[in-house]
C-alpha positions in Angstrom: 10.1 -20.0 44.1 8.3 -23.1 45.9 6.1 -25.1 44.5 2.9 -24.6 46.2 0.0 -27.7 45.8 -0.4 -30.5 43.0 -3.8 -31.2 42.9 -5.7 -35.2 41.0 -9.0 -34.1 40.9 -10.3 -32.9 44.7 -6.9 -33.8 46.3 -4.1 -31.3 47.0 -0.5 -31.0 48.4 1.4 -27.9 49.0 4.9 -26.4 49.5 4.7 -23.3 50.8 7.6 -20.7 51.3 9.3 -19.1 54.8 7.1 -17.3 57.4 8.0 -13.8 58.1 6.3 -11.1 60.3 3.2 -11.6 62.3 0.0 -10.6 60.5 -2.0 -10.6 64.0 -2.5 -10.2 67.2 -1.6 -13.5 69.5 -5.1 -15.3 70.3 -4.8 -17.3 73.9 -6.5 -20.8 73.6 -9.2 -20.9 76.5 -9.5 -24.7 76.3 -9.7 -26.4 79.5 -9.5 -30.0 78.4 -7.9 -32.5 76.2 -11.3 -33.4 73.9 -11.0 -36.4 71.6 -13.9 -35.6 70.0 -16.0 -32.9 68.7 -17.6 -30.8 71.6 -21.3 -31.2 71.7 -23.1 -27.8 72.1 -21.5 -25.8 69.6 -21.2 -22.2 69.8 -22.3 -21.9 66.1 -25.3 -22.8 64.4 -25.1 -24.3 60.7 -22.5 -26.1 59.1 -18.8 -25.9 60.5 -14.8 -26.4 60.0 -14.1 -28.2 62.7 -10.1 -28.4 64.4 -7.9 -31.3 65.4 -4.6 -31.5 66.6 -3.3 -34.8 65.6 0.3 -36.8 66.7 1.4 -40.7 66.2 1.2 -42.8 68.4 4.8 -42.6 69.5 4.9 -38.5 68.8 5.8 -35.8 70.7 2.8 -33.8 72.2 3.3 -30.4 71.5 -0.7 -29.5 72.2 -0.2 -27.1 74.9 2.6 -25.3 73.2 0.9 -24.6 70.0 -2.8 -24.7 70.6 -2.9 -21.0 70.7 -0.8 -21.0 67.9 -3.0 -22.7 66.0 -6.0 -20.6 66.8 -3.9 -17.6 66.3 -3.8 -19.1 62.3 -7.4 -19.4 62.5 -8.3 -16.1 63.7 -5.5 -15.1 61.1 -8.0 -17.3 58.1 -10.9 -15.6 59.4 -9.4 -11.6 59.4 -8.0 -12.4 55.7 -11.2 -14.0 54.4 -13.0 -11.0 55.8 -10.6 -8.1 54.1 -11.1 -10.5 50.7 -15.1 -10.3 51.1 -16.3 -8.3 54.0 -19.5 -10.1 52.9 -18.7 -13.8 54.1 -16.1 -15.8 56.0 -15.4 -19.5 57.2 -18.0 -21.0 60.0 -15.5 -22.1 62.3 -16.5 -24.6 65.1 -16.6 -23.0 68.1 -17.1 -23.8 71.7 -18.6 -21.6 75.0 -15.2 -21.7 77.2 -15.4 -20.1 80.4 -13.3 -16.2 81.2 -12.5 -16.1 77.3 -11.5 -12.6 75.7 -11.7 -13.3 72.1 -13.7 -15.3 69.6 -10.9 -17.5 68.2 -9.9 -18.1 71.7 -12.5 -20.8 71.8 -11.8 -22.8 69.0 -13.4 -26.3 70.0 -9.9 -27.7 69.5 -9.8 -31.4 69.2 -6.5 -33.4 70.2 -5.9 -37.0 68.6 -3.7 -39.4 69.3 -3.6 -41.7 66.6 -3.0 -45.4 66.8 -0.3 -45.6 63.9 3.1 -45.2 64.9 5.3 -41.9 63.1 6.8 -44.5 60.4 3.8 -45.6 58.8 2.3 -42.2 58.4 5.5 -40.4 57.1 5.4 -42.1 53.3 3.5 -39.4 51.4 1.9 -41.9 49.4 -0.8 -43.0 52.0 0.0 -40.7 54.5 -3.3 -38.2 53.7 -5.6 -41.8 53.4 -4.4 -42.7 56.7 -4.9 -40.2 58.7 -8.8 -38.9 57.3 -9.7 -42.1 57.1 -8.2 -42.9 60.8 -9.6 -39.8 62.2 -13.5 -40.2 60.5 -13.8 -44.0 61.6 -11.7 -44.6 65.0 -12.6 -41.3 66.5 -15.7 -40.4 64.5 -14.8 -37.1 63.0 -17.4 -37.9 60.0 -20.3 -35.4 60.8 -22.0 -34.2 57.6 -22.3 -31.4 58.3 -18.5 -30.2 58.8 -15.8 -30.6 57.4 -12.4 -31.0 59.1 -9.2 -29.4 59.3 -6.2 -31.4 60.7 -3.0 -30.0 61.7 -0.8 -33.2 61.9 2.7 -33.0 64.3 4.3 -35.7 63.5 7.4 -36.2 61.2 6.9 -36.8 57.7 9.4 -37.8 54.4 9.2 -34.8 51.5 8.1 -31.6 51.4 4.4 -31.9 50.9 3.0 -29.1 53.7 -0.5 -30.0 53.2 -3.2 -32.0 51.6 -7.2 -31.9 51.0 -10.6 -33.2 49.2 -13.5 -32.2 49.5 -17.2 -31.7 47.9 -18.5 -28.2 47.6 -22.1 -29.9 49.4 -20.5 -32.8 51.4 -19.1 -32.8 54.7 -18.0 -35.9 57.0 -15.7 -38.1 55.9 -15.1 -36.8 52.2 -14.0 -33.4 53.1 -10.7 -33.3 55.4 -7.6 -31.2 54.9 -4.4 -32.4 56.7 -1.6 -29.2 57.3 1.4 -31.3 58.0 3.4 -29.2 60.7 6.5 -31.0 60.6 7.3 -31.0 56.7 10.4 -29.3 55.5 8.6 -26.3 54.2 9.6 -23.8 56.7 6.1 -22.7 57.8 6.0 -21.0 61.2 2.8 -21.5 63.0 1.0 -18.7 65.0 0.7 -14.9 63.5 -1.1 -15.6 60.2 2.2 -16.7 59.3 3.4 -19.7 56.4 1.0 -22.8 58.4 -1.9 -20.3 58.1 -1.1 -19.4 54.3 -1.0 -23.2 54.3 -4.1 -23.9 56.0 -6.2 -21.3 54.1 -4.9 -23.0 50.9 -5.9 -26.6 52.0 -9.1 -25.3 53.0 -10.1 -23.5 49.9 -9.7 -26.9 48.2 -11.3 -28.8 50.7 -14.4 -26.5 50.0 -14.5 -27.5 46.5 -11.8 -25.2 44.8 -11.0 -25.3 41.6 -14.4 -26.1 40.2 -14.9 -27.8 36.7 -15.5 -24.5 34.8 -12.7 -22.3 36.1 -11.3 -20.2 33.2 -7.9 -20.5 34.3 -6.6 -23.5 35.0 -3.2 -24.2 34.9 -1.6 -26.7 31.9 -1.8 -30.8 33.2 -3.1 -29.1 36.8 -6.6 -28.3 36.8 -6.6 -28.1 40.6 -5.1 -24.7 40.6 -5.2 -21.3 38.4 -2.8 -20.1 37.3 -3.5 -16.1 36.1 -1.8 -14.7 39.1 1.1 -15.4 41.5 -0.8 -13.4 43.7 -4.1 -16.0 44.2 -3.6 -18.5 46.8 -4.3 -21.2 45.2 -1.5 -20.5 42.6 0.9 -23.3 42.6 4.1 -21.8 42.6 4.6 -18.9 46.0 7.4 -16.6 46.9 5.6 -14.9 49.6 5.4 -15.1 53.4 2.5 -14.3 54.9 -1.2 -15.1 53.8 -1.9 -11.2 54.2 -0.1 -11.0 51.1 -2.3 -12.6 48.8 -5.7 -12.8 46.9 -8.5 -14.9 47.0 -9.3 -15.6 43.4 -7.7 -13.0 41.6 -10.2 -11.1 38.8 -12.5 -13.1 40.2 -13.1 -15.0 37.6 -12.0 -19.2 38.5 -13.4 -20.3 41.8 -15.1 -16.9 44.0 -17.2 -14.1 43.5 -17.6 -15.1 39.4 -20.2 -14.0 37.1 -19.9 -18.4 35.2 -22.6 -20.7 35.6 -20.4 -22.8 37.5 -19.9 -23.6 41.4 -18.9 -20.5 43.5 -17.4 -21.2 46.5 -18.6 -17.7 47.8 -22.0 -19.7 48.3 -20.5 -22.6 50.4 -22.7 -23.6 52.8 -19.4 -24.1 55.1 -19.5 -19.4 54.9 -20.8 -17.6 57.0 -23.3 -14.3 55.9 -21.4 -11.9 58.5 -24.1 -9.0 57.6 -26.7 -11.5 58.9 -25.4 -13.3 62.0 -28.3 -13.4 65.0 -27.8 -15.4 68.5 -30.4 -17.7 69.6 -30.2 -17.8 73.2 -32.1 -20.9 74.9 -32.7 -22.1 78.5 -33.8 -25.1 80.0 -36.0 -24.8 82.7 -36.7 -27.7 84.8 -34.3 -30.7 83.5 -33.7 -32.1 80.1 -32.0 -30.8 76.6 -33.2 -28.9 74.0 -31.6 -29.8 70.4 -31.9 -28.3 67.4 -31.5 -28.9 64.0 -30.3 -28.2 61.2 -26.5 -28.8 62.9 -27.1 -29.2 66.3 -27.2 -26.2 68.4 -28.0 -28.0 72.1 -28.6 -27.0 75.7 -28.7 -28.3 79.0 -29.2 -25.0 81.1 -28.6 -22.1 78.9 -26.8 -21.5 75.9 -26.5 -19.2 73.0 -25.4 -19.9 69.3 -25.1 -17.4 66.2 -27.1 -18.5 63.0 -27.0 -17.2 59.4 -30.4 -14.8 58.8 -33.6 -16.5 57.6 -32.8 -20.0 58.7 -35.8 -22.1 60.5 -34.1 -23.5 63.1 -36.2 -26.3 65.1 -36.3 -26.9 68.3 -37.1 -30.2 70.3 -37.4 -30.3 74.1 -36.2 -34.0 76.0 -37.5 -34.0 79.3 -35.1 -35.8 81.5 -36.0 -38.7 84.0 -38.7 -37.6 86.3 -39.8 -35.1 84.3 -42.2 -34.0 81.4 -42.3 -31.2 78.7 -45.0 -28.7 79.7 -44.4 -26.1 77.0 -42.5 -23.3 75.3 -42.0 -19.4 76.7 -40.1 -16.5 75.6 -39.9 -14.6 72.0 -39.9 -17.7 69.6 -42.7 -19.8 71.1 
């Protein structure tokens, strides 16, 4: 038995158990750069969990060996939250990639070096401060409207696997979770494997989990339940894969609950996937059209999926030369 996550208040850190047998199918990473930043004309509209692959500044790179790893583990996140409630699932940030076969294959996967060296991010106590706070300032991952989930390759001291805080309404530079590959926790990325069971953990918490109000929270830990060793946020795990367990067991702490208090199953950061519709735009001429809320934009012709019912508005920029002579098509 491994101690899963110790949560003060919004933070958590989590020791996770071996990996064991794929859960998935392998996802190939279409990326076709090395982005620093988040990729402007996302493939989703609303608000989004964005990915970055981080490394100190004297690290080794591993990007191109475990980038489709790594969107493997998301595509693993997504399939589990689905079989928990066909009804929602995470809005992962995604990005149009040419020739790709699969929806996780175009992860907009970030890749950060940072500018501290491995020693003074490997001490557990300001390691989680460091990077967020690194990663929202110097390279300006502190959009509202996401929230961001890091993997971090470099080495680290202990056995903390991950770490997270986060608002259930805020975004930006208050909600990051960091999944710390290199920790001695024996996670295995790729497959929906221990760094996914890891991930999905992290990101539960960065989401808002466990709420004030939770009817099961464990003694001196009011971060995690503790009803059932089969939740995922339970802070003691024996099992492998993150196929293996629940999200909020009974149903009665943090999802799906009939309390008056927050329910992450409305997070603005899910999803509806009964109600997904594209919006398909096209510039005509030259100049951008943006959108808002969270930033669908187009240079020549783009699509992004949206929840149902949400008024999306659209502005037209003219570029140099030109002027904005009107709207055509179904939404005019």
């Amino acid at each position: 038995m491994r101690l899963l996550a110790l949560a003060a208040a919004a933070v958590a850190a989590a020791w996770v158990a071996p990996a064991a047998q794929s859960a998935v199918e392998p996802v190939r990473w279409c990326g076709t750069d090395r982005s620093q930043a988040d990729r402007s004309r996302d493939r989703m509209g609303g608000p989004q969990i964005h990915v970055v692959y981080a490394i100190p500044a004297d690290g080794e790179d591993r990007f191109d060996a475990l980038s489709s790893g790594l969107a493997t583990d998301v595509a693993a996140i997504d399939a589990w939250w689905r079989r928990e409630d066909p009804t929602r699932a995470p809005r992962f940030d995604l990005f149009d990639f040419p020739n790709c076969e699969s929806r996780f294959g175009l992860l907009d996967l970030s890749f950060v070096r940072l500018p501290q060296p491995t020693a003074a991010l490997s001490p557990v106590r300001s390691r989680f401060e460091t990077i967020a706070g690194t990663l929202a300032s110097s390279f300006q991952f502190a959009n509202e409207s996401k929230k961001y989930l890091v993997f971090y390759d470099g080495t680290v001291s202990g056995n903390v696997c991950g770490t997270a805080s986060g608002s259930p309404t805020r975004g930006g530079p208050f909600s990051y979770a960091v999944i710390y590959l290199r920790a001695s926790c024996g996670t295995a990325v790729g497959g929906g494997q221990g760094n996914a069971l890891v991930a999905a953990h992290e990101l539960i918490h960065m989401l808002g989990a466990l709420p004030d109000g939770a009817r099961n929270t464990c003694d001196g830990d009011d971060g995690h339940p503790c009803d059932s060793p089969l939740d995922i946020l339970w802070p003691f795990l024996e099992l492998d894969l993150l196929d293996q367990v629940t999200l909020d067991v009974n149903r009665d702490d943090y999802y799906g609950h009939a309390g008056t208090w927050f329910d992450l199953q409305d997070s603005f950061w899910l999803l509806d996937t009964a109600a997904q519709f594209p919006l398909s735009l096209r510039v005509v001429g030259s100049g951008e059209i943006g959108s808002a809320p969270d930033g669908q934009s187009c240079a020549a012709a783009c699509s992004a999926e949206w929840d149902g019912a949400t008024v999306v508005d659209l502005r037209a920029f003219a570029a140099s030369g030109f002027k904005f002579t009107g709207w055509s098509g179904a939404c005019r």
